[in-house]
C-alpha positions in Angstrom: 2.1 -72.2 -41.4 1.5 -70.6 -38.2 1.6 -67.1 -37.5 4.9 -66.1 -35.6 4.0 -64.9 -32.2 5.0 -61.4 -31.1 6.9 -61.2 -27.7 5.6 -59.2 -25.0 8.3 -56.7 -25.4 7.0 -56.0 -29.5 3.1 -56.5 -29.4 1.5 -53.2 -29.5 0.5 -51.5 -26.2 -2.9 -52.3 -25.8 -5.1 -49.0 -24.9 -8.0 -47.2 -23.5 -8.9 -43.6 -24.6 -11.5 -41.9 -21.9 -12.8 -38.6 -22.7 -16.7 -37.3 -22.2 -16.0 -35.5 -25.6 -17.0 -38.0 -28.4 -14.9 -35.4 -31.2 -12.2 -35.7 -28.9 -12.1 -39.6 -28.4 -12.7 -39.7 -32.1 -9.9 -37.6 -33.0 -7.1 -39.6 -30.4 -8.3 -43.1 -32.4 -7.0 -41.3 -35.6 -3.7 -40.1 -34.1 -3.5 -43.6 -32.3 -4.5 -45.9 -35.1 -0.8 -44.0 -37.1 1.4 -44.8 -34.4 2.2 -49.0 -34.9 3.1 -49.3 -31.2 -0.3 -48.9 -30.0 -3.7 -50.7 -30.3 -7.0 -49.0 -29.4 -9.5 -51.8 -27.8 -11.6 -49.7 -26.4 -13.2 -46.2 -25.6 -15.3 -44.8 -22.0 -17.0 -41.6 -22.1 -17.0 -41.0 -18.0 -14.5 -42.4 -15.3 -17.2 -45.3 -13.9 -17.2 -47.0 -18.0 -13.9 -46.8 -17.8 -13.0 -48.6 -14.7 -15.5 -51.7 -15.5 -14.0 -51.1 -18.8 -10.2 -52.2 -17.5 -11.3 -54.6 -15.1 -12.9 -55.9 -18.0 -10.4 -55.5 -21.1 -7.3 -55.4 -18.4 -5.3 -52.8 -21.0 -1.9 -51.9 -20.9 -2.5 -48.3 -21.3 -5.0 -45.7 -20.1 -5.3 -42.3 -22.4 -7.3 -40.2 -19.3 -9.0 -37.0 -19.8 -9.1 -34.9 -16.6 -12.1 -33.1 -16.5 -15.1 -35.2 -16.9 -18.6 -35.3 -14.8 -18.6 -37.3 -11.8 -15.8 -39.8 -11.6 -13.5 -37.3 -12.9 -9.6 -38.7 -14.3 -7.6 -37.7 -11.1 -10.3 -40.2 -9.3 -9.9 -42.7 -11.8 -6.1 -42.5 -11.6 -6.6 -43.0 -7.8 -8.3 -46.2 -7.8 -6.1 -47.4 -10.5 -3.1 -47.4 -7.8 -4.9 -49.8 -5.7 -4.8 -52.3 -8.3 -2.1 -54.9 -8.4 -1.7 -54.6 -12.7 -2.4 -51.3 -12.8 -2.5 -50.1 -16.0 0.3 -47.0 -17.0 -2.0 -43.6 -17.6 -1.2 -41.0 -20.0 -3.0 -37.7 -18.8 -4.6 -36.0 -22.5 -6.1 -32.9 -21.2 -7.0 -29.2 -22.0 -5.8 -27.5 -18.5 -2.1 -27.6 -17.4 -2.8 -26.7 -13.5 -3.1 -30.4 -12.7 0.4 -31.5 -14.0 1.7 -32.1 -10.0 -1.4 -34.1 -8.5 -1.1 -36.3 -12.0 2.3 -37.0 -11.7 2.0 -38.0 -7.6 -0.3 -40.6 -8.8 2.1 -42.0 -11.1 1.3 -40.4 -14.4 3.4 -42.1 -17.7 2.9 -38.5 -19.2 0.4 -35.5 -19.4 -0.3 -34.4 -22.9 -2.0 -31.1 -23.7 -4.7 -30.6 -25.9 -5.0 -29.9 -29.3 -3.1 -33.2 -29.4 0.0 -32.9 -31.5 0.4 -36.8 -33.0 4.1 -36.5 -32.8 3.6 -35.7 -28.8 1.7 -38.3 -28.2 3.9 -41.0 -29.7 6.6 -40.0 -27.6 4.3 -40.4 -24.6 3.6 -43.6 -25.6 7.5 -44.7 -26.6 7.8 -44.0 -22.4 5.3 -46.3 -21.4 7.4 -48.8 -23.7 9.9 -48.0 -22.3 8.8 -48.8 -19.0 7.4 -52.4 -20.2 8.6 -55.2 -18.5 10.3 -52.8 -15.4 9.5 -53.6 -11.8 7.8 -51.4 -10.2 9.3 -49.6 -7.3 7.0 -47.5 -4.9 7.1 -43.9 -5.5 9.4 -42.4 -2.9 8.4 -39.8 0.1 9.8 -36.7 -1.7 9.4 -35.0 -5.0 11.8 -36.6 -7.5 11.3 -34.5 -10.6 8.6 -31.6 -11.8 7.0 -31.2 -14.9 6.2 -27.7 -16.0 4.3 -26.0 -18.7 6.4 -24.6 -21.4 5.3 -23.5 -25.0 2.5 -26.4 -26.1 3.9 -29.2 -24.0 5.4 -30.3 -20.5 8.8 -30.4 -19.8 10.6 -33.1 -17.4 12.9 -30.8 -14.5 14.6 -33.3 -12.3 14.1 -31.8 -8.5 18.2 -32.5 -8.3 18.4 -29.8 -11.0 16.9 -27.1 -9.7 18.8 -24.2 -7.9 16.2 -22.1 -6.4 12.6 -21.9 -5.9 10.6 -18.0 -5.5 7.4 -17.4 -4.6 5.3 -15.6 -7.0 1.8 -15.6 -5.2 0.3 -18.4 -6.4 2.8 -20.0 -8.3 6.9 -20.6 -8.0 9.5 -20.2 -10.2 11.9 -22.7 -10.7 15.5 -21.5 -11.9 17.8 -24.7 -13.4 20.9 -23.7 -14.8 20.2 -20.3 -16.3 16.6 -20.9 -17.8 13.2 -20.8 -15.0 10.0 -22.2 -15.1 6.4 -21.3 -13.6 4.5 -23.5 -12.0 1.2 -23.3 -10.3 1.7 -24.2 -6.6 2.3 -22.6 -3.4 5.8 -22.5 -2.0 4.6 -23.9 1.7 3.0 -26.9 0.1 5.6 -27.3 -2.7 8.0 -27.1 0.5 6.4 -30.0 2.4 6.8 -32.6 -0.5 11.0 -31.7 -1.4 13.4 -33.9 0.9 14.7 -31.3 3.6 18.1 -33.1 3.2 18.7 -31.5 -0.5 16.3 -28.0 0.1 16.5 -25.5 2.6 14.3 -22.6 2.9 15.4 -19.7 3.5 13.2 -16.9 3.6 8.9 -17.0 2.8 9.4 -16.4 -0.6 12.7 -18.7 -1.3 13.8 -22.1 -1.2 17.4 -23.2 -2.4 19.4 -26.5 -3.4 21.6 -26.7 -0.2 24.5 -27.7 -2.3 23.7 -24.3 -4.3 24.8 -22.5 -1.0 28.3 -21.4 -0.5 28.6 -19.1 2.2 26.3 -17.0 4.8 27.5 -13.2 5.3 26.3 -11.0 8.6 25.2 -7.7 7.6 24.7 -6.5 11.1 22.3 -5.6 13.4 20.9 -9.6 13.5 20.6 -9.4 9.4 22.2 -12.4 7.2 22.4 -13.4 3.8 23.1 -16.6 1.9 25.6 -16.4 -1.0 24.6 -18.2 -3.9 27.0 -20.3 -5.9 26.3 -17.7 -9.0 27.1 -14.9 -7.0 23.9 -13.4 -5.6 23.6 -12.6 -2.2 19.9 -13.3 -0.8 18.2 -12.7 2.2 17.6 -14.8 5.4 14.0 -14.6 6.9 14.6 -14.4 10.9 11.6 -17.3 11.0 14.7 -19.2 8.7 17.7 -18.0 9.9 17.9 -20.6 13.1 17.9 -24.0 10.2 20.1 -21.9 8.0 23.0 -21.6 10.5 22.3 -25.3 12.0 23.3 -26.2 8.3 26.5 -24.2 8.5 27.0 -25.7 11.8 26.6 -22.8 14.0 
């Protein structure tokens, strides 16, 4: 009798680990050969291997290291996206600074190392999950962040956060009572959020416009924006002008 034939929704995802670090390839084939909805068919120990090795093997799933000589895993992620069947890329790395520029390119996920098996098997239940979708082509503006916070990286929708401060090198991003750091400037972070939902207000701030529910003159050419929680912030003169064109002034 022949063997029943598993649909393409049920057959295991068929995946790639790259990482320059044989103990660390070695110990993802472990964690990956407990998980039943994937299938390792392959390994690449630098970013060239590994993009003969899916032109080659054509897998369903990419587990990337970041930092590796040469051809490094952002790079490799980069000419994945010209590729008509791209394969989906889960980031499995040591440093968290790289969460934004992995995610613009389209990133499944972004795992920190040490690994954690359970972590990584939701990782992959998202790429499942994303089996069989159409593809639509990432959007102009930043749709969601994902921020450090404890061992992993959490999912903040951009629609969720309230305000955005500027703390030198990094900003904070405050969503409903809890904050996150992340490691990126406010001007740049500012150039990829859609000016129709974020308005900045001063150097150091940017806020949800619908998070906005009144402006108040001090005097003397000073205004402030009142907050839907009840604070009362500050309006950089550079900022002021946009801030009362939203009010309609």
């Amino acid at each position: 009798m022949a063997e029943p034939v598993q649909s393409l929704d049920t057959a295991p995802l068929r995946a790639l680990i790259v990482d320059d670090e044989p103990l660390a390839v070695e110990r993802m084939q472990v964690i990956c050969a407990r998980i039943d909805t994937i299938s390792v068919i392959g390994t690449a120990s630098d970013g060239e291997a590994a993009l003969r090795l899916i032109e080659a093997l054509s897998p369903d799933l990419v587990l990337l290291d970041l930092t590796m000589p040469e051809t490094d895993g952002l790079t490799v992620a980069r000419r994945l996206g010209g590729l008509p069947e791209a394969p989906a890329v889960i980031f499995v790395t040591a440093h968290d600074e790289f969460a934004v520029e992995a995610f613009d390119l389209d990133a499944v996920d972004y795992v920190l190392k040490p690994v954690a098996p359970e972590r990584l098997e939701r990782a992959i239940s998202r790429v499942g999950a994303r089996r069989g979708e159409r593809t639509v082509p990432t959007g102009k503006w930043l749709e969601e962040f994902w921020v450090p916070h404890r061992s992993e990286l959490v999912r903040v929708p951009a629609g969720d956060v309230e305000r955005i401060d500027a703390e030198r090198d990094y900003v904070r991003l405050h969503v409903r009572g809890a904050s996150y750091l992340l490691l990126q400037t406010i001007t740049s972070l500012e150039q990829r959020l859609d000016p129709e939902q974020f308005i900045r207000i001063h150097r150091s701030c940017i806020l949800r416009r619908d998070h906005v529910t009144g402006l108040r003159h001090e005097g003397l050419g000073v205004w402030s924006v009142e907050t839907a929680d009840g604070e009362a912030l500050r309006i950089g003169r550079t900022y002021l002008p946009s801030v009362k064109k939203m009010a309609g002034r």
